[in-house]
N, C-alpha and C positions, 0 to 999 in steps of 0.2 A: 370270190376274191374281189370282184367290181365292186359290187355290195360294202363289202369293209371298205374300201378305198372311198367311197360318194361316203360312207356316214363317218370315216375322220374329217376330209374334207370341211362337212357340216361342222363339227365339231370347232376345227380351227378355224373359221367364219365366226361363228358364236362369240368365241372368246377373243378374237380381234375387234369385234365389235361393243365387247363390254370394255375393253380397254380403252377405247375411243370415247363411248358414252357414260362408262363409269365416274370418270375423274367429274366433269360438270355436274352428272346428277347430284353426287357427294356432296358437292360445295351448294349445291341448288335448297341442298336437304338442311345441309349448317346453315345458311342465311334466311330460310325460312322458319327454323325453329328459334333462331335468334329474336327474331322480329315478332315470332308469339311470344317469348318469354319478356321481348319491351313492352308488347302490349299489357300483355297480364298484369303487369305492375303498375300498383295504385297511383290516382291523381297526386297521393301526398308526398308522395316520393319526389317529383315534378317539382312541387308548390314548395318543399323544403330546400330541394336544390337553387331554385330561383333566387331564394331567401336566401341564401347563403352567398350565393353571388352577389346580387343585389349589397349586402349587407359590407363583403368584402371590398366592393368599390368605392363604397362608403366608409372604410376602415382606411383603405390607403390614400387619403382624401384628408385627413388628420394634421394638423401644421408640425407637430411631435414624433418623435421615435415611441417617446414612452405613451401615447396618448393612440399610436394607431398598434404598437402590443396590446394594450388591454381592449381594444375595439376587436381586435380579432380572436384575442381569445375568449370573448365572450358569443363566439360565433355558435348556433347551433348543429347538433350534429343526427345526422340523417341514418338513421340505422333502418336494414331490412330483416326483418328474423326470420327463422325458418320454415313458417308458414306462409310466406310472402309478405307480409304487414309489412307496414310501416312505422317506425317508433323513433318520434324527435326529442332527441334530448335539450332540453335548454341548459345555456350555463348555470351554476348553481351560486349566486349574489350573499358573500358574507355579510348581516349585517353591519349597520356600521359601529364603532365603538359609542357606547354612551358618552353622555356631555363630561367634561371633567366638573365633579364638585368642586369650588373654592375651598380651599381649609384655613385654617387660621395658623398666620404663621408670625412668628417673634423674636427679636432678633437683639444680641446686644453687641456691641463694637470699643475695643479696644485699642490706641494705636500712637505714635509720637507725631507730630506734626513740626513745621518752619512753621510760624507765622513771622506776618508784613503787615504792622497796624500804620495805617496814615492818620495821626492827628497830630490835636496843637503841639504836642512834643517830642514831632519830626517823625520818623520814622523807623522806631528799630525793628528789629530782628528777632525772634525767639525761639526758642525750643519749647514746646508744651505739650502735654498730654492732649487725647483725643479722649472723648468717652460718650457714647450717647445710647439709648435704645430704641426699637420699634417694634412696632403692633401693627399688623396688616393683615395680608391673605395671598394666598398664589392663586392666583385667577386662571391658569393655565399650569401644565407642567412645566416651565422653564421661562414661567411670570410672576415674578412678585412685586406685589407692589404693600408699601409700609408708610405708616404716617409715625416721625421718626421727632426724637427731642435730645440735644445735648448741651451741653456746659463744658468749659475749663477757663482756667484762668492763668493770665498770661503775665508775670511781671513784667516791668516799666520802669527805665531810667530815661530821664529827657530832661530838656532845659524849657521853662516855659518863659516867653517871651510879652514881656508886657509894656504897654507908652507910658515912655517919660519926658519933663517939661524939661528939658536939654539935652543936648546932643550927647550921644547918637539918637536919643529920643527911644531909646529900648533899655528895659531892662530883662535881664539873665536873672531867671532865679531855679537852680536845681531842684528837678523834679523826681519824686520816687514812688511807686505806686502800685496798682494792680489791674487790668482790664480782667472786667469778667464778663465772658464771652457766652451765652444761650440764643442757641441757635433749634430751629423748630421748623418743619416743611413733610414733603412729600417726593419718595424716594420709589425709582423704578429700577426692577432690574432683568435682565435678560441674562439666561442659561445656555450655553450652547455646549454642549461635555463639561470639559472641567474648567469652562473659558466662562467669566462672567465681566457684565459690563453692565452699570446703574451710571443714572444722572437723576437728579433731585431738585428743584424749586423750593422757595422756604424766605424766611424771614431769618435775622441777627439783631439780636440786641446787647449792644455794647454800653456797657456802664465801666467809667471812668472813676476809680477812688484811689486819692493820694493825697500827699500834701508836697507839698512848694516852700521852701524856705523865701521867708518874706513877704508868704501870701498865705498863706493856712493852709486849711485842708478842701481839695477839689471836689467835688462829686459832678458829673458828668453821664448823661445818657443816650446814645445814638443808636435809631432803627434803621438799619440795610438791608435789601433785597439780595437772597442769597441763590447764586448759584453752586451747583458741583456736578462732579463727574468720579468716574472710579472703575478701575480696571484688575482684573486678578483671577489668582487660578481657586477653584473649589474642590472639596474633597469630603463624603462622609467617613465618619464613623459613627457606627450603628444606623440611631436614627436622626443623631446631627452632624448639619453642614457646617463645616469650618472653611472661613475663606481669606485667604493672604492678599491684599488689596493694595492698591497704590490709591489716592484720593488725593483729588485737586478741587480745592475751593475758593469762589470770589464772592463776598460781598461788599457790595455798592450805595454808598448811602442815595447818590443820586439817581437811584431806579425809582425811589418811590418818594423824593423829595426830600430827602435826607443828606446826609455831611458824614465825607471818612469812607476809609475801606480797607479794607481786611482781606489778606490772599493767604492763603495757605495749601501747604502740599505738604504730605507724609504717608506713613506706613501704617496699619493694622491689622487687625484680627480679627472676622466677624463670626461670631456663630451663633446659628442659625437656625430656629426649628421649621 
């Protein structure tokens, strides 16, 4: 009976004692096989992570929102596979798109205009057709540029004013006639959706034919420096652009040493290959 009694005893000693020293050993056991399994793991793993930090500090470093998105997503990524390795993925870089080809692009414009001619007989008013065409290239996709040629012609009622040897010392003599208006430059235009806007540089050359009771028949020739502008919405069908345009035009005789000016503003039609 003693016997039994000293070897429970023993027994409950044992097991209070594993209860004591069990719980550290356990964790002694998880933090040392932790710190083999850091060890075991290659330099590259290390040398990736570095990189990617490093890389990261340098992504939010960026003056942009959108400039330090694609810095980080082009971070690379550190994989470990199931035999320990290491395996770095770099981001995968689309290339870029090719250059745009030029193509050749032509264009013809239909449209009414105001004109406002300044010469010797005053300055009317008119309503006249617009009509011209061009030949260029889109140099981008939502760049064309066109070297452009038009004509119309503008009827003419005025009085021309001439010296006399008595007073009032003028004479009135009814004038009736035609300005014929050729005009020729360099025409740009910009795409943004179906928003387009050109402006244009160019030359006018205004000839003068009519006749004048009590003077005969006038013939008259003025070159003006031209400028324009123009604004409107665009639209295909198929594979042409058609575009509803507002157009404002000034030529100047005195840009280029010349006499007279010409303003006009109206509506057209361009289309467009």
């Amino acid at each position: 009976m003693l016997r039994r009694v000293a070897r429970d005893d023993r027994l409950l000693v044992q097991r209070r004692r594993a209860l004591v020293y069990g719980g550290p050993m356990r964790w002694a056991a998880v933090i040392v096989g932790a710190a083999r399994i850091a060890s075991a793991q290659p330099a590259d793993l290390d040398a990736c992570k570095a990189r990617r930090h490093a890389l990261t500090i340098e992504a939010m470093r960026a003056p942009t929102i959108v400039e330090r998105g694609r810095r980080l997503a082009e971070l690379p990524e550190c994989r470990v596979r199931d035999d320990g390795s290491v395996e770095v993925v770099e981001p995968v870089h689309e290339p870029p798109p090719p250059p745009f080809p030029p193509k050749l692009a032509f264009a013809v414009t239909v449209g009414v205009d105001t004109w406002a001619i300044s010469s010797t007989f005053g300055e009317p008013t008119r309503v006249a057709p617009r009509f011209d065409v061009g030949i260029g290239a889109r140099i981008r996709p939502s760049v064309v540029v066109l070297w452009h040629a038009g004509a119309t012609t503008v009827p003419m009622q005025g009085v021309l004013a001439t010296p006399a040897p008595m007073p009032p010392y003028v004479d009135n003599h009814a004038y009736a006639g035609s300005e014929y208006l050729f005009e020729a430059g360099l025409r740009a235009q910009v795409e943004h959706r179906s928003l387009v806007l050109g402006a244009g540089l160019g030359v006018q050359v205004d000839h003068t034919s009519g006749t004048a009771i009590g003077v005969g028949a006038i013939e008259m020739t003025h070159l003006r420096g031209l400028v324009e502008g123009e604004i409107g919405y665009a639209f295909v069908v198929d594979r042409l652009q058609l575009q509803a345009l507002a157009i404002a035009a000034d030529a100047n005789g005195s840009w280029i040493g010349g006499v007279g000016n010409t303003t006009s503003v109206g509506l057209a039609i361009r289309a467009q290959l």
